[in-house]
C-alpha positions, 0 to 999 in steps of 0.5 A: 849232391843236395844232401852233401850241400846240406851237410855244409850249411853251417847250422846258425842255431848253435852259434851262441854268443860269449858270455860273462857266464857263458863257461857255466855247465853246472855247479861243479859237484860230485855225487856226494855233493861235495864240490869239486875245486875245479869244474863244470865251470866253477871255481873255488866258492865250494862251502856256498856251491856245497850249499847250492847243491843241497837246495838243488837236492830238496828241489828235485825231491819236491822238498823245498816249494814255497822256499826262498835263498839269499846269495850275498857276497861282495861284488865279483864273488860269483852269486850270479855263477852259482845261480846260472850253475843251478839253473843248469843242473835242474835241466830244461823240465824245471822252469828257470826265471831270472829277473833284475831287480831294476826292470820291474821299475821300467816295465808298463805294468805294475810292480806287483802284476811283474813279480806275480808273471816272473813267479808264474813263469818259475812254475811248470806244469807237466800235463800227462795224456794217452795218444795212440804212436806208431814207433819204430826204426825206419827200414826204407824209405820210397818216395815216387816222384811224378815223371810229368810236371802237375801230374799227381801227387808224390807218394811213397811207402815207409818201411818200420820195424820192431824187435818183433815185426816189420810194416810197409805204410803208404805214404800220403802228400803230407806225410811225405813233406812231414818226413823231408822236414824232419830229415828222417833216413833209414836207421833213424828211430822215430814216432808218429802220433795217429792223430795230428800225424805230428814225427818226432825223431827219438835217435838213432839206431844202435845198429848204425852205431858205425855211423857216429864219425859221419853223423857226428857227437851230437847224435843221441843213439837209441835202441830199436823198440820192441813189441809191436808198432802200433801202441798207447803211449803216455805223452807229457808235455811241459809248460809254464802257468805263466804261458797258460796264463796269455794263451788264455787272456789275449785274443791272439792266443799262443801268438802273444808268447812271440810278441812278447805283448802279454800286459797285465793278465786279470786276476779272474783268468788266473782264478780260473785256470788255478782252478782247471789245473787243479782239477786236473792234478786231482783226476792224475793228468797233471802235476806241478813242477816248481821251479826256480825264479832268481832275482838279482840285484834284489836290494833294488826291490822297494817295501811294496815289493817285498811285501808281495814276496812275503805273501807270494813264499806262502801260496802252495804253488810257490817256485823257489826263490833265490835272490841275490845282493852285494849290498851291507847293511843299507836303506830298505828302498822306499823306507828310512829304515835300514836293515842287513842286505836292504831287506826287511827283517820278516823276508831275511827271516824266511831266507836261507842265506849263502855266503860267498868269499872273496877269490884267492890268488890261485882261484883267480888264475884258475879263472883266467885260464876258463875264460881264455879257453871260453874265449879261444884266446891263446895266452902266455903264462906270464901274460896270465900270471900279469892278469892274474896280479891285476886281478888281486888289485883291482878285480876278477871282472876287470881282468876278466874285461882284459882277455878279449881287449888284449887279444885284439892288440895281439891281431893288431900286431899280428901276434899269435899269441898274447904277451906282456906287452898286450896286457900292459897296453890295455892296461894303460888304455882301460882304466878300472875304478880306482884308477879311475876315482884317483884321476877325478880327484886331480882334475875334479875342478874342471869338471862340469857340476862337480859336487866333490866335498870332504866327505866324499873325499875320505871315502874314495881315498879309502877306495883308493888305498 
């Protein structure tokens, strides 16, 4: 009964909550990189998601370290998709930073000391060590519980099998609660380290294959190992040097990644694990993975900033860079010059810049129809083609803001699914920005600290327009 119990609870961990970005799965190419016009989330963008893939190449061949990419597009173009796209293509071994450019100036820490912890959390290092396993897939499991309260501990016996042999092990006090943590049954292939006793389930066995309806698709099936039980294994374990960083500069060690307190970490404890890490490369133990650190909004960095970028780019343990920005031709910040994108010219000469173009009509629909099955919401196809026109209009982001607002006003009239006169009333409830500047210019004087001039006057009659 308790495990049938078990089996009900919902499990909370996969509960993930919808995001702007939450459809993503990658960037949607084939294995020739040519990108596909629908999938793994993405739509259309297919020059700048084929240039993606390229950097997303050299990154895994170890061929782009020190690097640094530009996404600029106008404003709901879909830079931040592409870089969530190849975030999730790396996989979970690459690290994958991200950083608004805004936060490092309201962070309690210097600008600089922010950017060098982001480029440190964008680096990985992949440490190899030799531990002694007992592999195998669990035959049985005993567990003899004690008939009286406080008499002697549980114990128990575990029975592993290989291709080869098959042992009985006795279990220990501890052993036994490590099992129950784990959830370990017969069928299951697992791994115990003979050091810390630490079990690791690696799957489940192919002969249990049956089991698939019960266990359910997130069940990973392995093959029973072969050889015997007890052998040396290569262990890898992959961490950030940014992580190496606290562990080693605060006095609660590893408890200062929960708190998340790491203030500003001495440039001598870096020196000297710099230092450590590199030998450690030498005598073959560790390797560094570079990863990926993603800066948006990056025209909000000032000159000091991109100072430390430029610098940064040419340490040989650099991440790839890859920033983002929807600005023109603007003020570099904390400058008077004006320069492409609001970057110096001796950063954009390092960068390799991505464009991206403007949704077509057809992408745009294409895109509605992601997020209403992202957002389980059921939808007419004239209510999509409605959102879709609203959508060339004003834009993709406000009639994407429309989905959820309009499945609502359909619960509210206890509809099941949403029609044109839902989209039409939250269209009427919801302004988007041009509706909006046409009804400040009318009703400008009764405004409080209205600073409307003629200058300002021609410019939202061109957004309006």
């Amino acid at each position: 009964m308790a495990e049938l119990k078990l089996s009900d609870t919902r499990d909370l961990t996969r509960i993930e909550r919808i995001g702007a970005h939450s459809h993503i799965r990658g960037l949607g190419l084939d294995s020739s990189l040519e990108a596909r016009a629908v999938s793994e989330g993405m739509v259309g963008q297919t020059a700048a998601r084929k240039a993606a893939g390229v950097i997303l190449q050299m990154i895994k061949d170890g061929k782009i370290a020190g690097r640094a990419v530009l996404l600029a597009g106008q404003p709901g173009t879909g830079k931040t998709a592409i870089a969530m796209g190849m975030a999730k293509s790396l996989g979970l071994e690459t690290p994958f930073a991200m950083l608004a450019g805004s936060e490092l100036f309201s962070l309690e820490m210097s600008k600089t000391e922010a950017l060098m912890q982001a480029f440190r959390k964008a680096i990985g290092v992949r440490i190899k060590e030799e531990a002694e396993v007992i592999e195998g897939e669990v035959v049985e499991v005993q567990i003899d519980r004690p008939a009286v309260a406080g008499a002697a501990s549980k114990t128990g016996k575990l029975t592993l099998k290989t291709t080869e042999m098959e042992t009985v092990y006795d279990l220990g006090a501890k052993m036994i609660e490590a099992l129950g943590k784990e959830k370990v049954q017969s069928g299951d292939v697992i791994a115990i380290d003979k050091a810390s006793g630490k079990i690791t389930k690696l799957g489940r066995s192919f002969s249990r294959s049956r089991d698939y309806d019960a266990m359910g698709p997130q069940t990973k099936f392995v093959q029973c190992p072969d050889g015997e039980l007890q052998k040396r294994k290569e262990v890898v374990h992959c961490v950030t040097l940014h992580e190496i960083d606290v562990i080693n500069s605060r006095t609660q060690g590893f408890l200062a990644l929960f708190t998340g307190d790491t203030g500003e970490i001495r440039a001598e404890v870096r020196e000297q694990i710099d230092t450590k890490v590199a030998e450690w490369r030498e005598e073959g133990k560790a390797e560094i993975v570079p990863g990926v650190l993603f800066i948006d909004e990056v025209h909000m960095l000032d000159i000091e900033c991109f100072s430390f970028l430029n610098r940064a780019l040419e340490n040989e343990m650099a991440p790839i860079l890859v920033v983002a920005t929807n600005r023109g031709i603007t003020t570099i910040r904390g400058t008077n010059y004006k320069s492409p994108h609001g970057i110096p010219i001796d950063l954009l000469d390092r960068l390799l810049i991505i464009t991206t173009q403007p949704y077509t009509e057809d992408e745009i629909r294409k895109i509605i129809d992601i997020r209403c099955q992202e957002e389980d919401v059921d939808m007419s196809e004239e209510a999509k083609l409605l959102l879709t026109k609203i959508g060339v209009d004003t834009s993709l982001r406000y009639a994407i803001n429309l989905i959820t607002a309009a499945a609502l006003a359909c619960q509210k009239r206890k509809g099941k699914i949403v029609e044109l006169e839902d989209i039409t009333r939250v269209y009427n409830l919801f302004l988007d920005v041009k509706r909006s500047t046409q009804y400040l210019m009318e009703y400008q004087s009764q405004y409080m600290f209205n600073e409307f001039g003629n200058a300002e006057e021609d410019e939202a009659n061109v957004m309006i327009s």
